[in-house]
N, C-alpha and C positions, 0 to 999 in steps of 0.2 A: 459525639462526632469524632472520626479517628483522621486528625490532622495529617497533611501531605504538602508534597511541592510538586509544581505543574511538573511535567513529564516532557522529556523532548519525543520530537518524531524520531522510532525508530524506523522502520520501513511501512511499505505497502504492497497488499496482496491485491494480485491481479490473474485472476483464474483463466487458464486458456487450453482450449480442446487438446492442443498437442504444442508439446515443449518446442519442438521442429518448428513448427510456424512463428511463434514468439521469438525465437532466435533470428529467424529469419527477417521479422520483418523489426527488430531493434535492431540489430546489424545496420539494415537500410538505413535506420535512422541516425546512425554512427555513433550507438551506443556497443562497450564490448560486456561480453556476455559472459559467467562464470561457465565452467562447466558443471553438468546436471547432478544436483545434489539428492538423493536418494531417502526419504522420511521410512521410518521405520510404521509407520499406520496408513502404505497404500499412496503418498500424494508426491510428487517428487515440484522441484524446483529448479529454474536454469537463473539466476539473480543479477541485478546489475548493481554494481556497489559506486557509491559517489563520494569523492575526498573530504565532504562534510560529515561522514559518519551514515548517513542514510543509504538506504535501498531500496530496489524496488524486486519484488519476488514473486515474476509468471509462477503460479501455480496449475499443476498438470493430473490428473489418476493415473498414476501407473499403473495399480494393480488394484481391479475393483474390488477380489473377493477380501483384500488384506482390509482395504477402504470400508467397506461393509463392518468386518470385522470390527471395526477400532468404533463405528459405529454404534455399535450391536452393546460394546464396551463403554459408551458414553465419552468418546473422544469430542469433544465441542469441535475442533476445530476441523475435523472431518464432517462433524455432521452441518455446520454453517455451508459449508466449502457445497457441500451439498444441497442446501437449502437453497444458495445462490444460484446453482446453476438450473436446478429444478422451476425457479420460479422468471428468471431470467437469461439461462441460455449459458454457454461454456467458454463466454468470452465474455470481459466483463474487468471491475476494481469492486470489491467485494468487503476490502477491509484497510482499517489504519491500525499500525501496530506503534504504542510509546516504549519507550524505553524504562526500565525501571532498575532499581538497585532491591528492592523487597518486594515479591511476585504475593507474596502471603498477604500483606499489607494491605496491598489493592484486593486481592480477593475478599480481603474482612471488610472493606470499604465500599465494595461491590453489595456484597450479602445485603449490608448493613443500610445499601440505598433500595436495595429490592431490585439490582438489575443488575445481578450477576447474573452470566449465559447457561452457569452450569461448574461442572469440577473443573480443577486446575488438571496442566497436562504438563509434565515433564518427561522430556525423552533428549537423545541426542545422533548427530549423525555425523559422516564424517565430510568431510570438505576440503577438495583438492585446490590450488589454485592456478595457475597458466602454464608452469612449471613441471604440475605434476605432485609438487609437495601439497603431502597430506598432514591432516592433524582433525581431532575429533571436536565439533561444537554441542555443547551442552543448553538448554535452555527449559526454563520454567515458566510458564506461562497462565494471565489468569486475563478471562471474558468477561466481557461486559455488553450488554443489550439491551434493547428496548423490544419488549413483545409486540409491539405494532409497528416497529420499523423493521421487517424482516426481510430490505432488502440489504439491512449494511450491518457489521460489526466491528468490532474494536476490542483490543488484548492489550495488557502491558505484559510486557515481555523480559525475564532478567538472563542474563548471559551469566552463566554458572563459571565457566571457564575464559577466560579472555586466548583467542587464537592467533598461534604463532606464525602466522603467515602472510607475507608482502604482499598486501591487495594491490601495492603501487601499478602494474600495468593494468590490472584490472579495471584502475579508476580515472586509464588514460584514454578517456572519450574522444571522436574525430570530432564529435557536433562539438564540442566544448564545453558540456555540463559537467557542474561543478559539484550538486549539490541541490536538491528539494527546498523551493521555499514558501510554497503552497498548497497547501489541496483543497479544492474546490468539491460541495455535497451539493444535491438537489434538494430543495423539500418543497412537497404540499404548506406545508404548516412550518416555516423554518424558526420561530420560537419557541414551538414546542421539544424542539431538540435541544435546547441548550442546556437541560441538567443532563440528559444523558452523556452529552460530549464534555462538559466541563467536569462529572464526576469520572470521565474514563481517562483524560486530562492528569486529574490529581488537582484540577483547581476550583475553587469556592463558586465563582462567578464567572461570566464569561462577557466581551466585551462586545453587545450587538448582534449581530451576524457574525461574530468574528469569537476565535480560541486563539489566543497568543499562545504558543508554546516558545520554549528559551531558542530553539531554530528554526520554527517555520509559523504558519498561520494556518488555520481550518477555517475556511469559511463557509456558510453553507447561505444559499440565494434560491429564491424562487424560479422555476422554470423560466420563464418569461427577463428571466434578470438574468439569469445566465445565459440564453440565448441572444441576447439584447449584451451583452459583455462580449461573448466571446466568437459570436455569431455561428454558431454550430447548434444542434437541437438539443435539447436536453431529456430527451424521450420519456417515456410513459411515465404518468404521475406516479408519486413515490410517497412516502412517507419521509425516508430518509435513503439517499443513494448519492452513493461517490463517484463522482463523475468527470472532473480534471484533474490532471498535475502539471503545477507551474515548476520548471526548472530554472534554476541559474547561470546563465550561460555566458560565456568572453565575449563572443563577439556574436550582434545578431547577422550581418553583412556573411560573415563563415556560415552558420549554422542554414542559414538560406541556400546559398551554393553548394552545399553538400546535399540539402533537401532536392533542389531542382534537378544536382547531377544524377539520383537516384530514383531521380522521376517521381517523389516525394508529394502524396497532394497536401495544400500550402495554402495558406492564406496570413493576413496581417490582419490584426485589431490594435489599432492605435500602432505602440512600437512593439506590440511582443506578436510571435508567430506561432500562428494556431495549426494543430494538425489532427483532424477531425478521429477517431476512433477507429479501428478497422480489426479484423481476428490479427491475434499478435500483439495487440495495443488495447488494451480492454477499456484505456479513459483518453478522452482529447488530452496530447500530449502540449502544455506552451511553453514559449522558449522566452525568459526574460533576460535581457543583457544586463547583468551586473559588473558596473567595474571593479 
């Protein structure tokens, strides 16, 4: 067994028809929005970065025949990207990426559980930020999957290069999020996922419903449990599909009155504030007030 430590959340992928509409409709939500970063295999990204280290990364096709290409090449992460939208449509939360320091590692760990997705991908692209300043990001990445959950995936990801550039406005939200400190999966069967998510994790065991990672929690809940939690639907049975993200936000009283001045549809479960899915927002977005 090739021994690891849990992995933090690094971002999440959120597949959408066009970069344009996801801007648009996280803008509404008073999140600010990078500008559109360009993948060298066809997929491009517009990112929201949070002062916890997290993110959240609308993914778009730019360019089908490059897409295809990288395809054709055995890119995983094109052909997921792909698989997702085929099976469920071009809006959507498709994947959880961890953070890792040895991409190699996890791929042998992967191999080793029988649910690697496929070959590692490294490539890099450049990245501007509010300014205008550029600087190039490097990354290595390795997949991880379950053949009968093909509606969700999961990568750990290592940042080759660490980049030289001031996200600070970037991670100055109107709503007040701070920071990712759940995401929420659907399942048919929600114990049958837990060695997939605990070996993509980096952890032995997992607790329940629940993946403690060192910054946030995965949990995954029965359809029924999840519309009964957050009162929103949890749509069509899944094997495994990623379906909310809880935020951390300053104040819930702010992030309200910005939702209502934007005409934002809105609801309350208990104290956190739920905002049901819509193109542009591929998972119910909730808002939890942390002090």
């Amino acid at each position: 067994m090739i021994e690891t430590s849990t992995h933090p959340l690094d971002h999440l992928v959120l597949p959408t028809r066009s970069l344009e509409i996801a801007r648009l409709r996280l803008s509404s939500l008073g999140f600010v929005v990078a500008p559109t970063g360009i993948h060298p295999f066809g997929t491009e990204n517009a990112c929201v970065f949070f002062a916890d280290g997290t993110y959240l990364e609308p993914l778009a096709v730019g360019d089908e025949k490059t897409a295809d290409r990288a395809i054709g090449e055995g890119n995983v992460f094109v052909a997921r990207d792909r698989l997702y939208r085929s099976r469920l449509g071009d809006e959507g939360f498709s994947a959880v990426v961890f953070g890792t320091a040895d991409a190699d590692a996890d791929q042998a760990r992967y191999v080793e559980a029988g649910l690697s997705a496929g070959n590692m991908l490294g490539f890099s692209r450049a990245f501007t930020d509010t300014t205008g300043k550029s600087d190039t990001a490097s990354f290595k990445l390795a997949f991880v999957a379950d053949s009968k959950a093909t509606d969700a995936f999961l990568f750990a990801c290592q940042r080759i290069n660490a980049l030289k550039i001031d996200r600070t406005a970037l991670q100055a939200h109107a709503n007040g999020v701070t920071g990712i400190i759940e995401i929420v999966a659907v399942s048919d069967r929600p114990s049958s996922q837990a060695r997939l998510l605990s070996t993509a994790a980096g952890r032995d065991a997992n607790d329940g419903d629940k993946v403690r990672l060192p910054n946030a929690t995965l949990t995954v809940l029965t359809p029924d449990a999840f519309a009964s939690r957050f009162g929103v639907s949890a749509g069509n049975p899944s094997d495994l599909r990623f379906a909310a993200i809880i935020f951390a936000v300053r104040s819930i009283p702010a992030a309200t009155r910005l939702l209502a001045a934007n005409a934002i549809e809105h609801d309350m479960s208990g104290d956190e504030i739920v905002v049901p899915p819509t193109p542009g927002q591929g998972a119910a977005f909730i808002f939890r007030e942390i002090p």
